[in-house]
C-alpha positions in Angstrom: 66.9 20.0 35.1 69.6 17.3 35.9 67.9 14.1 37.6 70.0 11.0 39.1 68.8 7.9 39.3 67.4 8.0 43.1 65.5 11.0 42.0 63.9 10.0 39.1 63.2 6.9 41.5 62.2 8.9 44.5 59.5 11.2 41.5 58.1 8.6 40.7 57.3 6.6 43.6 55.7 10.7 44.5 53.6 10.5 41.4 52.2 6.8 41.7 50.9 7.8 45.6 49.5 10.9 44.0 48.2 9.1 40.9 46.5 6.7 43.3 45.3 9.0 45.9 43.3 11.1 42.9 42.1 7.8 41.5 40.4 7.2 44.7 38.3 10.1 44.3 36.4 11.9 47.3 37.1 9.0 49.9 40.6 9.4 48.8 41.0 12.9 49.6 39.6 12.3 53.0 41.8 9.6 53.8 44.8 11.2 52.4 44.4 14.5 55.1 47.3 12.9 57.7 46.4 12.8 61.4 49.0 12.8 63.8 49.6 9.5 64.9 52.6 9.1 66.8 53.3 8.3 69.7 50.7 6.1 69.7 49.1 7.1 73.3 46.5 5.5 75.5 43.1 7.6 75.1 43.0 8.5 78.8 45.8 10.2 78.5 44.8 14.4 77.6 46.9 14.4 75.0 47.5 13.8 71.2 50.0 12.5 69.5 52.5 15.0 67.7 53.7 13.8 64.6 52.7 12.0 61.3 54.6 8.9 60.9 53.6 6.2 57.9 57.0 4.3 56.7 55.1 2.6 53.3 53.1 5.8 52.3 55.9 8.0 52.8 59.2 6.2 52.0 60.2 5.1 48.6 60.9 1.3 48.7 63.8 1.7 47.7 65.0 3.7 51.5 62.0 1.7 53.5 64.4 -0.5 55.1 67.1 1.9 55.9 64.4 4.5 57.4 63.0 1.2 59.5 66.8 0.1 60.8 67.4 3.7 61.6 63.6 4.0 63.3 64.6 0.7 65.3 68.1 2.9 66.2 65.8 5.4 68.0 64.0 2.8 70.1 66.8 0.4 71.0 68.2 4.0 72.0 65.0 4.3 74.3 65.2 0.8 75.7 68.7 1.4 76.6 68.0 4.7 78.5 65.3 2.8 80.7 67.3 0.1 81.5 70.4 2.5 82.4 67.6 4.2 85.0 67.1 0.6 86.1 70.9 0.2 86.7 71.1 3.3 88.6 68.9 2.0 90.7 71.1 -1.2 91.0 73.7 1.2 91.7 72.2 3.4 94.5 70.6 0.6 96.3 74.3 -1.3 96.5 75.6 2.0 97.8 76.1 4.4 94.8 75.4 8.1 94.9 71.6 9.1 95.0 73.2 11.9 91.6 73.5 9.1 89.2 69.7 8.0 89.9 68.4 11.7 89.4 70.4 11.9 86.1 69.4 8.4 84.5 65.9 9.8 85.2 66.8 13.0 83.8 68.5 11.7 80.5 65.1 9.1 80.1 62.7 11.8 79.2 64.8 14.2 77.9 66.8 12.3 75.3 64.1 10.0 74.8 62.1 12.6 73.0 64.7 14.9 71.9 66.6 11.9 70.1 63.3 11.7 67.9 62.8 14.9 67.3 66.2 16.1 66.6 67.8 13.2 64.2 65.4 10.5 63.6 62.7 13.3 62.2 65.4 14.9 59.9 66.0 11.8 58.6 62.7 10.9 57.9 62.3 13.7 55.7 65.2 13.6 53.9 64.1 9.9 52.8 60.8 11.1 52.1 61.3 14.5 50.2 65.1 14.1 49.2 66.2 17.3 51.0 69.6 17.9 51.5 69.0 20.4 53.9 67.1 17.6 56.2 70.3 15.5 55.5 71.9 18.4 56.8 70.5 18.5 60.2 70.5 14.9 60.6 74.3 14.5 59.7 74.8 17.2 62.3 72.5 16.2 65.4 73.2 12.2 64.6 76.7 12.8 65.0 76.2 14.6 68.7 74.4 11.3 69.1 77.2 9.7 68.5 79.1 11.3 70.8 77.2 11.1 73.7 77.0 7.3 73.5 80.5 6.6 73.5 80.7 8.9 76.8 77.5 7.0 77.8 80.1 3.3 77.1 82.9 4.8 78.9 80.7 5.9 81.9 82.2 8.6 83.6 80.9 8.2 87.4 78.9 10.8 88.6 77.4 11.1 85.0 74.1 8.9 85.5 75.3 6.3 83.0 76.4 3.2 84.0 79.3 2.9 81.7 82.4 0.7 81.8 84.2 2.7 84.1 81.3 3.4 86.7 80.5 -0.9 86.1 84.5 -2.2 86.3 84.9 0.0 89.4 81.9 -0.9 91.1 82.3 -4.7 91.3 84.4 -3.7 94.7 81.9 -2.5 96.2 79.0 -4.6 95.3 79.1 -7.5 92.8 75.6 -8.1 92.4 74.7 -4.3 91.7 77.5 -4.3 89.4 76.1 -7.0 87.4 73.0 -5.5 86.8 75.0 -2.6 85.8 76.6 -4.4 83.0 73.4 -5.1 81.4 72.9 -1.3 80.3 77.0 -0.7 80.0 76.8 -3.5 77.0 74.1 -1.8 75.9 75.5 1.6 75.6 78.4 0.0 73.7 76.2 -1.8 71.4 74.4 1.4 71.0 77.7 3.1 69.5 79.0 0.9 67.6 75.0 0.9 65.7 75.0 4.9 65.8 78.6 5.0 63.7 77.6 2.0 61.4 74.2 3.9 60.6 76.2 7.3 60.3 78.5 5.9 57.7 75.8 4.1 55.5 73.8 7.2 55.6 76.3 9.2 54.8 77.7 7.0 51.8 74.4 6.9 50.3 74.4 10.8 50.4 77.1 11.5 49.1 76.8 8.9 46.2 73.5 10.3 44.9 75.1 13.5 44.3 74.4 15.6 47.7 76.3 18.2 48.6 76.6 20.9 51.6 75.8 23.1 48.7 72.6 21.6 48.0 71.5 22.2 51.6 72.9 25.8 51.4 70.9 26.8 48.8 67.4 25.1 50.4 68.3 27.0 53.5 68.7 30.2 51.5 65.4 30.0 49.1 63.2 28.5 52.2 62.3 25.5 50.3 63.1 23.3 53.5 59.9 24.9 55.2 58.0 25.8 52.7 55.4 23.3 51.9 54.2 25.4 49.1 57.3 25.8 47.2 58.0 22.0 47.7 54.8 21.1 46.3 55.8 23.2 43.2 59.4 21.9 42.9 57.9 18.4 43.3 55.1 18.7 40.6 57.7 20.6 38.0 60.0 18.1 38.6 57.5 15.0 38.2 56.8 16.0 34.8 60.0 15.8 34.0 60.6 12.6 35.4 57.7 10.8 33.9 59.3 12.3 30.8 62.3 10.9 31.3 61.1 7.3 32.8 59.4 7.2 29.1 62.3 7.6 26.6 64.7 4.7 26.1 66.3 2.8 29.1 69.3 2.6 27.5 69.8 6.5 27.6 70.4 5.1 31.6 72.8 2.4 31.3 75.2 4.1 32.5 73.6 5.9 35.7 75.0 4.1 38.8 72.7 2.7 41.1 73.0 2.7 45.3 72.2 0.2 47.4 72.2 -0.3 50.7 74.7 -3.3 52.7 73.3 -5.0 55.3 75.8 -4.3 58.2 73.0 -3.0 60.7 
């Protein structure tokens, strides 16, 4: 078994949680049995929340700080969908179209959600477990993300975005509207300039600790993506030989590279 640097890292921060979750005994094992808790909802509210989300039990140190930048992506993402609804507003009460109200609404809990689900939980994953295949799906969704930000900058009128174009062409009509427009135009921008810097860091780090589409192929095709049973076994065989390998010499690692992350975001 061939194990880089960020994998032997990655193993190891696995076994120390595990080590200390044993060591805990009975009240251990109770506490480690993860209840959903996220979103985080009022108790009046008839429902639970959906996921499991704990950034320093689940994340190596090592990707806690990208998994938090990319985490704070998602809800600067969020804020910038409920202000756009608030600059639809702007825009219909200084005379816009009653369409682009209806879609900012739309867009809020639609994206809002999805956005989570789709790229941020991939990611997640793939931070936690190292799975190429969950790189996979986040490489794919995040760049859609991408996409639809920079139409959400431009702003295409009739969209329900208050983009540049809707913003610029508005301040004929009605200045003050207009200027609360702006507010979620600039946002939008700064939203997509984020979303590439975030793609290209990810990706970097990907690629430099030796993943490859062929990786995620070959998850896909032995179901170890979804299969928390065959995880658990891959993880456990290859923790053995990690601590094996974090025990011989240091020097027999001199040479392994070692990725970090810049701090552009």
């Amino acid at each position: 078994m061939i194990l880089t640097q960020p994998s032997l890292t990655l193993l190891s921060f696995q076994f120390e949680t595990k080590k200390r979750g044993q060591a805990a005994g009975p009240a251990g094992a109770i506490m480690s049995e993860k209840v959903n808790n996220f979103p985080p909802l009022p108790k009046f509210i008839p429902l639970k929340p959906c996921f499991y989300q704990d950034f320093e039990a689940d994340i190596p140190p090592q990707h806690l700080s990208m998994t938090k930048r990319l985490y704070y992506l998602w809800m600067l993402n969020s804020v910038t969908l409920a202000v756009n609804l608030v600059g639809c507003l702007a825009w219909l009460i200084g005379g816009g179209g009653a369409t682009n109200f209806g879609l900012a609404f739309l867009w809020l809990i639609l994206f809002t959600p999805c956005s989570y689900v789709c790229w941020f939980r991939p990611i997640y994953k793939a931070f936690k477990t190292d799975s190429s295949f969950s790189f996979m799906a986040f490489f794919f969704t995040f760049m859609a993300q991408l996409v639809i930000s920079i139409i959400q900058a431009v702003g295409i009128p009739g969209w329900g975005v208050c983009g540049w174009i809707a913003t610029i062409s508005f301040f004929g009509t009605n200045v003050g509207s207009a200027v609360v427009m702006l507010v979620p135009t600039v946002l939008f921008t700064v939203m997509a300039v984020f979303s590439f810097i975030a793609l290209s860091m990810v990706h970097k780090f990907y690629r430099g600790s030796g993943g490859s589409f062929s990786k995620a192929q070959e998850e896909w095709t032995t179901g170890a993506w979804k299969n928390p049973h065959v995880q658990q076994a891959a993880q456990n065989a290859a923790m053995g030989a990690a601590q094996g390998a974090v025990n011989q010499p240091q020097t027999q690692y001199s040479a392994t590279p070692s990725y970090t992350y810049s701090n552009e975001m």
